[in-house]
Each structure stands twice: as structure tokens, then as C-alpha cells.
N, C-alpha and C positions, 0 to 999 in steps of 0.2 A: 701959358694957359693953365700950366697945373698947377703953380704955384697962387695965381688968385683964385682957383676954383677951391684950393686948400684952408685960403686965407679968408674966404667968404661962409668958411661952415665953422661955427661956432663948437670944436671939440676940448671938450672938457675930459673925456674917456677913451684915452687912444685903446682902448678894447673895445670899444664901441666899431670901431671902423676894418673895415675887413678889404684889403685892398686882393683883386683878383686881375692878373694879365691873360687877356681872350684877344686876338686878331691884333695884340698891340696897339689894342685902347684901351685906357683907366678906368676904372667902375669904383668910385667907391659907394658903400652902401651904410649909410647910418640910421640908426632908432634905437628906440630904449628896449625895444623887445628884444631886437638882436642880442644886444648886448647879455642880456638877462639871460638868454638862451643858450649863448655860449659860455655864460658863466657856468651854468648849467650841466651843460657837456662836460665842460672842464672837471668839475666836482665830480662827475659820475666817472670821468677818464681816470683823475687822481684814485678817487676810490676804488674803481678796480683795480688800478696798478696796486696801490696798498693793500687789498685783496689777494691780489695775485703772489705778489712777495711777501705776504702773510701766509700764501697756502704752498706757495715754494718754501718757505723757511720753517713750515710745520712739516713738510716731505722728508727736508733736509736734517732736521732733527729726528723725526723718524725713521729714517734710514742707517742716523747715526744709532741711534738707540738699538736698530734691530741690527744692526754689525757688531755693537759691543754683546749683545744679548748672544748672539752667533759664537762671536770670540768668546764670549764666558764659556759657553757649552762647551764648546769645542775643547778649552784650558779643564775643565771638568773631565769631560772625559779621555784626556790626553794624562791626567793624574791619575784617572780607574784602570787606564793602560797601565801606566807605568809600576801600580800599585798589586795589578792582576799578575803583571811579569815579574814580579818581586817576590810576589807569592807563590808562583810557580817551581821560582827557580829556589827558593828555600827550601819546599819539598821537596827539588830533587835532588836537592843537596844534602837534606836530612833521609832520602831512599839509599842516596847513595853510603852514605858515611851507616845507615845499617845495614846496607849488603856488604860492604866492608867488612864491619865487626863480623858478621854472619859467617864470613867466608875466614875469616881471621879465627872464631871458636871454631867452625869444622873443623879447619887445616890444625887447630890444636889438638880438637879431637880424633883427627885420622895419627895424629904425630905420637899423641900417647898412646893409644892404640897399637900402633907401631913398633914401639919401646915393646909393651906389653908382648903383642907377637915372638918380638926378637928376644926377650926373656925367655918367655916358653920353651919357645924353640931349642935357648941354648942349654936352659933345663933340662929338656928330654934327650939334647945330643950326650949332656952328662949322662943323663941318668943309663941312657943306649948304651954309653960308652965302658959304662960301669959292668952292662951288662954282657957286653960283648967281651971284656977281658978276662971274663971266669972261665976257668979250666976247662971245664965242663960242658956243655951244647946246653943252650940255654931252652926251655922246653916254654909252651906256649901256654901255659895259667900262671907258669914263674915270669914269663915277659909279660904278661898283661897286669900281675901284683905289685909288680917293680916300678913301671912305670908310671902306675897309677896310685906309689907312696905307698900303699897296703902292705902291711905285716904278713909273711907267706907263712899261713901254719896249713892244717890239711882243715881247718872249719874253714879259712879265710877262698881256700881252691875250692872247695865243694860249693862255697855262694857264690864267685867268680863264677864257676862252669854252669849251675843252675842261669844265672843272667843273662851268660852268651847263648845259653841254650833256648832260653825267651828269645833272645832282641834273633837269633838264627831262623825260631818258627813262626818268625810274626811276618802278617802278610806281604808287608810293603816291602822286609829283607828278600822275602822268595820272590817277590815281583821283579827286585830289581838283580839279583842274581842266577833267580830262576832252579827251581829245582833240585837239578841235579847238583849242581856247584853248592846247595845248601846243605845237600846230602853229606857230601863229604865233609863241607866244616862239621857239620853237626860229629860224624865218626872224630875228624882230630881234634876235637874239645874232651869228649869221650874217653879218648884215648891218650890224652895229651900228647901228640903228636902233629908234627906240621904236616901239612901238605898243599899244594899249589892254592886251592880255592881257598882254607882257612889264612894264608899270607893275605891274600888278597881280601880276604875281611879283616884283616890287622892295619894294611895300609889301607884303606875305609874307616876305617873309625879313630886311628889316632895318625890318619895324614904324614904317611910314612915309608920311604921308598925301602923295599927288602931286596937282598941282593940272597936271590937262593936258587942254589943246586948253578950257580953261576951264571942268573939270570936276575935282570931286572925286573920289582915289581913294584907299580907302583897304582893305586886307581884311578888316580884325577891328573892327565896328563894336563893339565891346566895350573898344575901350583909350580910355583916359583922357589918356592920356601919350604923344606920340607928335611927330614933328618933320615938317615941310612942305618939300617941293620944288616949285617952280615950271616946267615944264617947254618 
């Protein structure tokens, strides 16, 4: 039955015919409209699909586009990193290399200095030592002339003793020695004679331990460094 009902329709457009299975009977259905209509469809099916994978493949490239655009930043400032920590580290590399040299001219300057000191020092042990081997008791404007290079005549003691006599009356010495201890230097300058407080302004002012009447004197029990008279 199917094959003459097939053979009696004159189809020239197998798109034309549109076969549909309902209850397990055959329907076919032909006309020119159909046909036109499903042509129709189909243009508009195509064209969306080409639409569709026209607006997928502008996604697809935009997506590419905003990843490389991502990745460039990203390579950019992965470079201002690595350009920031370069720059960093040269500064601390040039902080360092001059706290270096810094600490390298002190430590020069504490080392001459040093020298310096222990020259002095061994100066005045001479010159102590010079003064300690005369016959004689060495008196205290002939130890302050000696020590301090000066020619001893009686002009050269009368300015010495006039000086000590100053630097004895002025405030800050009586402040820190106080009075009555000044009293007495002021009498053994006078008199050029030693006595306990006058020592004790000798070791004051040129940083010097006296060993008198068989005792130590010394003022800055803080130094290290320091040269001995025997009195």
C-alpha cells in the first residue's frame, strides 16, 4: 500500500514531503507552501547557528584578547617588581658599603687618636720621670713649668702662679672642689708648697696619679691611662 501511494504522488522535491510516524500510520504531507516554509525555517535555523558561532567565536576572541591583555599587565608589573627590588636592594647595598667606610674612618679616627693619647702619655711619663730623678723635692710651679715645656725663670712662676690662682678662684673650680679644698690650693701656690688638695688639683688638670706622703691620688678613678708622680 505504501509503495503505490508513493508511486502515485508525482515528487519532484523530496523536501517537499515530510513523513511523520503517529499510531503506526503514514501521513505524508505535500504542497509548495510547505516546502517554501521549511525552506524558510531552515535559512533562519542556519542563520542563527552562523549567528550563534559568530557570537561564540567573537567571545572566544575576546576572552583570548582579555587573557593576553591580563598576561601583559600582569608581565608589566611582575618587571616594576622585580625593577622596585633591584632598586631596593642597591640602596642597601650602597647604605651599607657607607656605613662601612663610616665605621672604617671612626675606627681610624679612634686609632690615631690612640697613638696620639699613648704618645702624650709616654711624653709626660718622660718628662715625670725627668722630674722625679732630681736630687732635690721637686716643688709644685717647678712640676707644673716642666711639664708643661716652659722655661723656669722667676717671670715664667709668677705667670704660672698668677693662672693657677685664676683657674683656683673661678666659680666652677670652688663649685667642684668646694671651698675649703680651694683654700688650701690657693695657700700651696702661694707658698709653693704641696699639700693634699693642691695634689689633687695637679691630678685634675693634667690626669695624673700622685703617690704622696705614701698615699694614692688620683681624681678620675675612671681612667685607665694615666702617668705617676712620686712626691
Amino acid at each position: 500500500m505504501y509503495e503505490i501511494l508513493l508511486n502515485n504522488i508525482d515528487n519532484h522535491d523530496k523536501n517537499s514531503i515530510e513523513w511523520k510516524y503517529e499510531n503506526n500510520n503514514i501521513h505524508i504531507k505535500y504542497s509548495q507552501y510547505y516546502s517554501e516554509k521549511l525552506q524558510t525555517k531552515e535559512k533562519l535555523q542556519t542563520k542563527e547557528i552562523e549567528e550563534k558561532l559568530q557570537t561564540k567565536e567573537i567571545e572566544e576572541i575576546e576572552e583570548i584578547e582579555e587573557i593576553e591583555e591580563i598576561e601583559e599587565i600582569e608581565e608589566i608589573e611582575e618587571i616594576e617588581e622585580i625593577e622596585e627590588i633591584e632598586e631596593i636592594e642597591e640602596k642597601l647595598q650602597t647604605k651599607e658599603i657607607e656605613e662601612i667606610e663610616e665605621i672604617e674612618e671612626i675606627e681610624e679616627i679612634e686609632e690615631i687618636e690612640e697613638i696620639k693619647e699613648k704618645k702624650k702619655l709616654t711624653n709626660n711619663s718622660e718628662k715625670l720621670k725627668n722630674i722625679k730623678n732630681k736630687k732635690n723635692k721637686i716643688l709644685p710651679l717647678d712640676f707644673v713649668l716642666n711639664i708643661c715645656n716652659i722655661i723656669n725663670t722667676t717671670i715664667t712662676q709668677h705667670i704660672i702662679k698668677d693662672k693657677l690662682k685664676d683657674f683656683i678662684t673661678y666659680p666652677k673650680t670652688t663649685k667642684v672642689f668646694g671651698k675649703k679644698k680651694c683654700g688650701e690650693m690657693l695657700n700651696g701656690i702661694l707658698n709653693n708648697k704641696w699639700n693634699i688638695s693642691l695634689v689633687s688639683l695637679m691630678s685634675f688638670i693634667f690626669n695624673t696619679k700622685f703617690i704622696y706622703l705614701n698615699k694614692e691620688v688620683l681624681f678620675d678613678k675612671k681612667l685607665d691611662k694615666f702617668s705617676i708622680v712620686s712626691l
